[in-house]
DSSP file (Angstrom, degrees, kcal/mol; ACC not computed):
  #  RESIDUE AA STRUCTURE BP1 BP2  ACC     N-H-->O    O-->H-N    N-H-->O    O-->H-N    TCO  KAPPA ALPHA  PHI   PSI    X-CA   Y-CA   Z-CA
    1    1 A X              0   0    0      0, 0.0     2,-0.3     0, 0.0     0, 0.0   0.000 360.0 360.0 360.0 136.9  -24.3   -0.7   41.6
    2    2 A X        -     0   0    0      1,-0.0     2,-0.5     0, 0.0     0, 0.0  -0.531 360.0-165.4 -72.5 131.9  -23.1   -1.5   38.2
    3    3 A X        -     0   0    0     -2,-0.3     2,-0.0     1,-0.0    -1,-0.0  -0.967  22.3-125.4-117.3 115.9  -25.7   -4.3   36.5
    4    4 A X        -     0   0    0     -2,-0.5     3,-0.1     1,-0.1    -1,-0.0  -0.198  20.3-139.5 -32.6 126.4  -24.4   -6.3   33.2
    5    5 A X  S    S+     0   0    0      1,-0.2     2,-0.3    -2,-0.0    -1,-0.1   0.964  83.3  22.4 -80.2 -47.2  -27.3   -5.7   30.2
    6    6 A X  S    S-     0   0    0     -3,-0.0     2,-0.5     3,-0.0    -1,-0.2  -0.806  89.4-102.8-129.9 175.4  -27.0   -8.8   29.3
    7    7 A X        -     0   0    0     -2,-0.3     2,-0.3    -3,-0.1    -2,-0.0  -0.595  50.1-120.1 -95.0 136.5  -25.8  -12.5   30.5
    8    8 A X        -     0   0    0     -2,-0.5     2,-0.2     1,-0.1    -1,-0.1  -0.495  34.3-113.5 -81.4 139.5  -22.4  -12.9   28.9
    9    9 A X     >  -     0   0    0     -2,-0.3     4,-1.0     1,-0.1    -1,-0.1  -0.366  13.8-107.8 -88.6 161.0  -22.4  -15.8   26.8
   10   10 A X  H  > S+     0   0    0      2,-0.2     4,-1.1     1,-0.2    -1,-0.1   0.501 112.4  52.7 -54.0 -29.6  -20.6  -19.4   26.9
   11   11 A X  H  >>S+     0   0    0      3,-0.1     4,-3.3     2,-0.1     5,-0.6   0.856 113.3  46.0 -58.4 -45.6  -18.0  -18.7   24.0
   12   12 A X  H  45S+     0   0    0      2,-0.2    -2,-0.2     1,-0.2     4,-0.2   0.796 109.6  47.1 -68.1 -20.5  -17.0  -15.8   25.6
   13   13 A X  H  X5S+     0   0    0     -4,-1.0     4,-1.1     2,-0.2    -1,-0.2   0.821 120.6  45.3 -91.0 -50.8  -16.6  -17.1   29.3
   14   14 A X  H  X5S+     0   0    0     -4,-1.1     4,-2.4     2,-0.2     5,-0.3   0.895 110.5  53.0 -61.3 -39.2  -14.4  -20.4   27.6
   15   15 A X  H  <5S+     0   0    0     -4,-3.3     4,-0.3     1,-0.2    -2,-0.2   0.866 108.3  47.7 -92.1 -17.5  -12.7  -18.3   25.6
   16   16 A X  H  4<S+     0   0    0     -5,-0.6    -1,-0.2    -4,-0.2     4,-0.2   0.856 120.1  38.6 -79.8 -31.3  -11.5  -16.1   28.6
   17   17 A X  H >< S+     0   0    0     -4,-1.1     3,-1.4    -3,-0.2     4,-0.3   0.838  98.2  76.1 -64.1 -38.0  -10.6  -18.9   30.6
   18   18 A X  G >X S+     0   0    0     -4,-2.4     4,-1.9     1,-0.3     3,-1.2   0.818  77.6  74.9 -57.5 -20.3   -9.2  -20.7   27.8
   19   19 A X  G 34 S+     0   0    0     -5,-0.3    -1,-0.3    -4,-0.3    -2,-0.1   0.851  92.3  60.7 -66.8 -22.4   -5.9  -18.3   27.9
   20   20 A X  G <4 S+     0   0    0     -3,-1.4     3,-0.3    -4,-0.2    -1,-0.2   0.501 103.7  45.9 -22.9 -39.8   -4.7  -20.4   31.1
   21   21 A X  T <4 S+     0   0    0     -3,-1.2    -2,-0.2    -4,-0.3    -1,-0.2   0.929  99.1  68.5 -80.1 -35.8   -4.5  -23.4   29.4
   22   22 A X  S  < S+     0   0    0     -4,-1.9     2,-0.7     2,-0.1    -1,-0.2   0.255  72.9 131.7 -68.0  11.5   -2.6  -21.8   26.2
   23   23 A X        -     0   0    0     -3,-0.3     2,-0.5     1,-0.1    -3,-0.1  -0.562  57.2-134.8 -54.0 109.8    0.6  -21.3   28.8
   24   24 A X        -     0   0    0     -2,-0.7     3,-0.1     1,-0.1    -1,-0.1  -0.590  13.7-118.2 -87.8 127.8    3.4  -22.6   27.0
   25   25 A X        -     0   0    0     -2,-0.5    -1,-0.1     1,-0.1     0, 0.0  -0.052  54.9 -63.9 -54.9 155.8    5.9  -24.9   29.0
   26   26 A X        -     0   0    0      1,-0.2     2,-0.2    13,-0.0    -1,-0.1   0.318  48.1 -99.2 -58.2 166.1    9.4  -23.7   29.4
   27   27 A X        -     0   0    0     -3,-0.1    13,-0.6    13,-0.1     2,-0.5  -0.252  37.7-159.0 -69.3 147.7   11.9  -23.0   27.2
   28   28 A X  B     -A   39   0A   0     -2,-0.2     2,-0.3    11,-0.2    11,-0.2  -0.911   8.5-175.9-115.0 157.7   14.6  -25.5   26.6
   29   29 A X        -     0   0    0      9,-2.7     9,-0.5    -2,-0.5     7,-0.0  -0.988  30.7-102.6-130.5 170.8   18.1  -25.4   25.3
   30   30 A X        -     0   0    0     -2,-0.3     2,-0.4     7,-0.2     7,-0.1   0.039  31.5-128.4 -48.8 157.6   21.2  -27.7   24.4
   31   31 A X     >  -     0   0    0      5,-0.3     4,-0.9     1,-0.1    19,-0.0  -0.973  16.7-141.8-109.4 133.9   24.1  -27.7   27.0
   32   32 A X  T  4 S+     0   0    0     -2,-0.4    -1,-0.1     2,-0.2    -2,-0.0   0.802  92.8  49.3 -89.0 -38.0   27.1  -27.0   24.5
   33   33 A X  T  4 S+     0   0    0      1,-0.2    -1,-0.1    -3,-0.1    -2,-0.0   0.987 130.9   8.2 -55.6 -72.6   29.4  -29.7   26.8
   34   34 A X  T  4 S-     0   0    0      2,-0.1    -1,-0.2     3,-0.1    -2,-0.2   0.459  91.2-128.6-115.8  11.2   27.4  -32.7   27.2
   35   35 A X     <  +     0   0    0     -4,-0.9    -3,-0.1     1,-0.2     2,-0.1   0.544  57.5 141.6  49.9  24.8   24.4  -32.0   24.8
   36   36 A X        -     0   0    0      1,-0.2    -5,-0.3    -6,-0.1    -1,-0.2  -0.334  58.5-101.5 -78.4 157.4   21.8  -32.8   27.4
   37   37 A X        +     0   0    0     -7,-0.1     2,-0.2    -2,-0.1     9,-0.2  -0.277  53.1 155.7 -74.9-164.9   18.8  -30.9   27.6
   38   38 A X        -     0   0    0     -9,-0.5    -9,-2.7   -11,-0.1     2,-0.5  -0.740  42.8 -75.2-179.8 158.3   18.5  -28.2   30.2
   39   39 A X  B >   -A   28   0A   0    -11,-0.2     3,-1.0    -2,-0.2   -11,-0.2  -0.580  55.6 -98.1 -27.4  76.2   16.9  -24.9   31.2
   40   40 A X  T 3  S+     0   0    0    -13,-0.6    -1,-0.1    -2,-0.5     3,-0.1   0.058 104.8   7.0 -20.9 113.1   18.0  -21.6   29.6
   41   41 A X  T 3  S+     0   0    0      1,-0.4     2,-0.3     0, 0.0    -1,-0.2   0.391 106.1 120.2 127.4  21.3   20.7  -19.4   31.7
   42   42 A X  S <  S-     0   0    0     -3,-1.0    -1,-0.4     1,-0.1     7,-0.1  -0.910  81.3 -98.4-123.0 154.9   21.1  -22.4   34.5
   43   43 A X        -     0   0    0     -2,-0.3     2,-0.5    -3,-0.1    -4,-0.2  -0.178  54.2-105.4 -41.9 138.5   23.9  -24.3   35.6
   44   44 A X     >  -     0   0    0      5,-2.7     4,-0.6     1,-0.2    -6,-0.1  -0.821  22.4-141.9 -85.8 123.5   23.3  -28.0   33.3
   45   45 A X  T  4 S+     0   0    0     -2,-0.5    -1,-0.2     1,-0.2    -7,-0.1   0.709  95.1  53.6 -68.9 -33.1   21.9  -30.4   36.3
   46   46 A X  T  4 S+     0   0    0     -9,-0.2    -1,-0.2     1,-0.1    12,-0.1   0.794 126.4   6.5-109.5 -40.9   24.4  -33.3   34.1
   47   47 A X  T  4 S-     0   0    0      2,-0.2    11,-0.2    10,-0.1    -2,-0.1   0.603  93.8-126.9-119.2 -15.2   27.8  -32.0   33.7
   48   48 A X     <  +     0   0    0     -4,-0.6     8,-2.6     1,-0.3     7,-1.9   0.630  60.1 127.9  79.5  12.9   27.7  -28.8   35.8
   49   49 A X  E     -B   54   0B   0      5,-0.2    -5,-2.7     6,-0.2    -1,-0.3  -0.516  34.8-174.2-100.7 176.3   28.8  -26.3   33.6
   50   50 A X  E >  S-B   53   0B   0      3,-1.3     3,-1.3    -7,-0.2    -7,-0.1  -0.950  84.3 -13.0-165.1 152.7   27.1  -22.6   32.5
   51   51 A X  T 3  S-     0   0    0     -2,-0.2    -1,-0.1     1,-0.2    -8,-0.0   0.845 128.3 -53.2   1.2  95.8   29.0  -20.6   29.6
   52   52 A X  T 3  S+     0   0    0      1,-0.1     2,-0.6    -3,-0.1    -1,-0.2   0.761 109.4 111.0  35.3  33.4   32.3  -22.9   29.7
   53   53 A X  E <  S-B   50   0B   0     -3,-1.3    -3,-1.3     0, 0.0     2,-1.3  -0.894  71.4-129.9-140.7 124.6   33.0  -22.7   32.7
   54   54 A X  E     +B   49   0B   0     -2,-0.6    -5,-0.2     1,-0.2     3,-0.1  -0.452  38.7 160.0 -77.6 119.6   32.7  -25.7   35.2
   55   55 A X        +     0   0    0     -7,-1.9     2,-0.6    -2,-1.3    -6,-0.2   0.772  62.0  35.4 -95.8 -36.3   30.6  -24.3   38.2
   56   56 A X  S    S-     0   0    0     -8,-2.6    -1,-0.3    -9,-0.1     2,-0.2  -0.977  80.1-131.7-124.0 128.0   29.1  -27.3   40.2
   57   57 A X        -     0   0    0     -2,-0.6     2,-0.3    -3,-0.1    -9,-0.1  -0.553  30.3-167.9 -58.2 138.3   31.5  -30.6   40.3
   58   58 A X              0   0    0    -11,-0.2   -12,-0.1    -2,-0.2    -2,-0.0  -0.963 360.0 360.0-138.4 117.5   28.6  -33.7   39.1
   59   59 A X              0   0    0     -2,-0.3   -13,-0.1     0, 0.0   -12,-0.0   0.449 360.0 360.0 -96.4 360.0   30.0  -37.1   39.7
């Protein structure tokens, strides 16, 4: 059974973990109709459109 030579040290053990926190939150973009923000390549939750074209009626 494979045995470590030595105990792996406390920078290295944060700094392997650390790559979990560095997840960056989504992307956003403009909606070109109502200028809300919104999700890249979805329907805009505020006016309902996706590339000029109205898809979900939004009262």
């Amino acid at each position: 059974m494979a045995v470590p030579k030595r105990k792996t040290g406390r920078a290295v053990t944060h700094a392997r973990r650390s790559a979990n926190d560095r997840c960056a939150t989504p992307a956003r973009s403009v909606c070109p109709q109502c200028g809300e923000v919104k999700l890249p390549h979805r329907v805009c939750p505020s006016c309902g459109y996706y590339k000029s074209r109205e898809v979900l009626e939004v009262e």
